[in-house]
N, C-alpha and C positions, 0 to 999 in steps of 0.2 A: 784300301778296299772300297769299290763301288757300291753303290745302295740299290736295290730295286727300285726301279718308280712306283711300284704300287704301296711301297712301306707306310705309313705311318708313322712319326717319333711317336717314343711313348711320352717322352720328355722335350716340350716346347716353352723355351725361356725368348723372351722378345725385348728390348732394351728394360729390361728390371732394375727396381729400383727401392731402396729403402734406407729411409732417414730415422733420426733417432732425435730427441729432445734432451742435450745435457744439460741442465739448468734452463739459462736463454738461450744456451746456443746447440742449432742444428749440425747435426751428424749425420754424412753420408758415409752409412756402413757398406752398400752397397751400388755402384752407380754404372747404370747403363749395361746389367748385363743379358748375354746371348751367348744360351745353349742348347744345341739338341744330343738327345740321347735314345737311341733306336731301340728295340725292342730285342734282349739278349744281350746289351753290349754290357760290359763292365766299364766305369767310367771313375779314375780318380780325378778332386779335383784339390790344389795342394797349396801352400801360402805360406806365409808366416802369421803368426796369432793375431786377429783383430785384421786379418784384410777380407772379412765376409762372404768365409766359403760356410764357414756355420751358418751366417742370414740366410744366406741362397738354400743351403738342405733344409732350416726351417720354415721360408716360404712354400719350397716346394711341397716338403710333409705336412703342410696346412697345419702348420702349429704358429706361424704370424703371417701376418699378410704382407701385400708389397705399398708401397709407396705410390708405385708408380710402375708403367709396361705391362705387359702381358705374360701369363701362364696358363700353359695348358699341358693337360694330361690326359693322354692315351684320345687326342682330339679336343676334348673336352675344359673349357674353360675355369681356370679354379679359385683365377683372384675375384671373383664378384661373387663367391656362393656363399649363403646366409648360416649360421651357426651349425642348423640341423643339418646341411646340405655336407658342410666341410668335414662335420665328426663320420658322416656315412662313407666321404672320401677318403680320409683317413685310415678308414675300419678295411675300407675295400681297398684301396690301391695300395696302404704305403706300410710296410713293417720297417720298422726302428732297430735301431743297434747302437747304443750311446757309449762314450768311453770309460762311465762311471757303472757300467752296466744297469743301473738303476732298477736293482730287483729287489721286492719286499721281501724285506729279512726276517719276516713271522712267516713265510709261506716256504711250503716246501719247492724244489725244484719243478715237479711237476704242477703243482699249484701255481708258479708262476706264470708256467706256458700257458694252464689252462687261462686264466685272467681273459686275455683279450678275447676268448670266445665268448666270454660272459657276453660280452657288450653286444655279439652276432648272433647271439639267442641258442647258439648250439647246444643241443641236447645234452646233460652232465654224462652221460654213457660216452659219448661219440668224446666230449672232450677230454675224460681220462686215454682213452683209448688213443688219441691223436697225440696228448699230449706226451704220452710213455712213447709212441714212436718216433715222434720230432727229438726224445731225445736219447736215445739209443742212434739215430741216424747221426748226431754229434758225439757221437762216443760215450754218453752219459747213463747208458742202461743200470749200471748200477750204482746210481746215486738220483734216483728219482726221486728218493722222500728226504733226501736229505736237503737243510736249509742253506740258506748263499753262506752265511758266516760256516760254513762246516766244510766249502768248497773252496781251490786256490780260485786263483782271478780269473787264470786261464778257462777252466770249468765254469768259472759264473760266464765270464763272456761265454761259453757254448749254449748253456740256459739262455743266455738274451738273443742270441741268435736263432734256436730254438722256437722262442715266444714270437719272434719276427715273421716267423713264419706259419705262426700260428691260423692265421684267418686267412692264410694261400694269398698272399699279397702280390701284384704286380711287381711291386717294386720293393727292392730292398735299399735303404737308406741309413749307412755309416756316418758317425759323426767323431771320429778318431777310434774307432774300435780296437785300434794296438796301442792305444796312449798310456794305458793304464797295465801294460804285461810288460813282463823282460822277452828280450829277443828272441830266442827261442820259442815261448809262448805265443810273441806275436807270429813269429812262421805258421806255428799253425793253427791260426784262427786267421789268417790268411791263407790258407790253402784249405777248409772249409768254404770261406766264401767264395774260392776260386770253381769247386765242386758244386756249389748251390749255379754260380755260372755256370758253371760245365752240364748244366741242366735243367739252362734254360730262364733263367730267373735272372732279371735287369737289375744291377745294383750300381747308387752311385755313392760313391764315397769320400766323406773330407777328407784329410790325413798333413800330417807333418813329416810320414814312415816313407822315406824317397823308395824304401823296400817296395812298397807296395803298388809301385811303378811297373814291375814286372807279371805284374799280376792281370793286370789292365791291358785292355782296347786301346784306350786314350786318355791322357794327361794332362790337365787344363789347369793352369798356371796363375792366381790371383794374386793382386798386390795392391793394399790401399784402395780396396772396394771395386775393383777392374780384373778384368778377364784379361790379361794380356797375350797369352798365346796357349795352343794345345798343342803336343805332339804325340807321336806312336808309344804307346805301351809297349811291352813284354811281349803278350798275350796275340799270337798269332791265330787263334781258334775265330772260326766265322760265327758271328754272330746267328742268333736265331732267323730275325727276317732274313738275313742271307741264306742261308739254309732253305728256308723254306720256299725262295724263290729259285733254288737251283734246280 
């Protein structure tokens, strides 16, 4: 599939890099990598455990920084912004989706979602009110007040899904989101994110779930901290910029 020239990535990775400190000795979790990811596209990226497709999504959602190369988002430069600069990047560009769902187990479903508005200053009316429709749009209409320990996995991953989208983020960012369901469950919490695609919303996602190959744009293959090659997803639908420039 051809790009317009006028696109934009929303996602510009430039030889990245990052090192770790085990004891004395230096650890390249990460080395040399480059990626772009256009605006709409679904994007997996797949490995085996410890070859630094986690480091690459946590660089990118500004939860650690790089070593080394460039990052940029939606144009804009992200490895040099100062503490206050990265939490506003995060709040704006980047909603999360972790494998352990990571949802407070005293708060109710809908209290979860509400969370990350706190931090965007939204009005408490506007966030009950968004946050019972983010999750009825995951199927969860009736299990609003109920808590994660009261929900299967499946349902908590919908909450965290839910909450991702809480502050209407650019981007959506997987970090094994079917690691933690049985098969079936993961089908469909991949075919939710396939619909949050299907409308428009850029996600890129770790995964070990070769399933979730079919889901996808494009396939980008790590191994021992290297990018070694991409190929064609499933997913034959045209991205948004393509869209937009047809």
């Amino acid at each position: 599939m051809d790009r317009p020239a006028a696109a934009i990535p929303i996602i510009q990775v430039e030889h990245l890099a990052k090192d770790f400190m085990l004891g004395s000795q230096r650890v390249q979790a990460l080395v040399d990598g480059n990626l772009v990811v256009w605006p709409g596209e679904f994007v997996a990226v797949m490995g085996p455990s410890g070859c630094g497709k986690s480091t690459l999504l946590n660089m990118i959602g500004g939860l650690d920084r790089p070593s080394g190369g460039r990052l940029r988002v939606d144009g804009r430069d992200v490895d040099g912004l100062d503490e206050n600069a990265l939490a506003d990047y995060r709040r704006r560009y980047c909603g999360f989706v972790f494998q352990s769902f990571n949802l407070v187990p005293t708060m109710t479903a809908r209290q979860n979602v509400e969370f990350p508005m706190v931090f965007a200053h939204i009005p408490p009316a506007q966030r009950r009110e968004r946050a019972a429709a983010l999750l009825r749009a995951v199927g969860l209409g009736d299990r609003i007040e109920h808590r994660p320990l009261e929900l299967s996995g499946g349902e908590q991953q919908r909450v965290a899904i839910a909450r991702a989208l809480a502050n209407r983020p650019r981007i959506i960012l997987g970090d094994e989101p079917t690691g933690n369901l049985d098969s079936k469950t993961g089908v469909e919490v991949m075919r939710i994110m396939d619909g949050l695609n299907g409308r428009g919303h850029t996600l890129l996602v770790v995964t070990h779930d070769p399933r979730l190959a079919e889901y996808c744009h494009r396939v980008v293959h790590m191994e021992d901290g290297r990018m070694l090659r991409e190929e064609p997803g499933g997913l034959t639908r045209p991205t948004v910029a393509w869209m937009q420039a047809a």
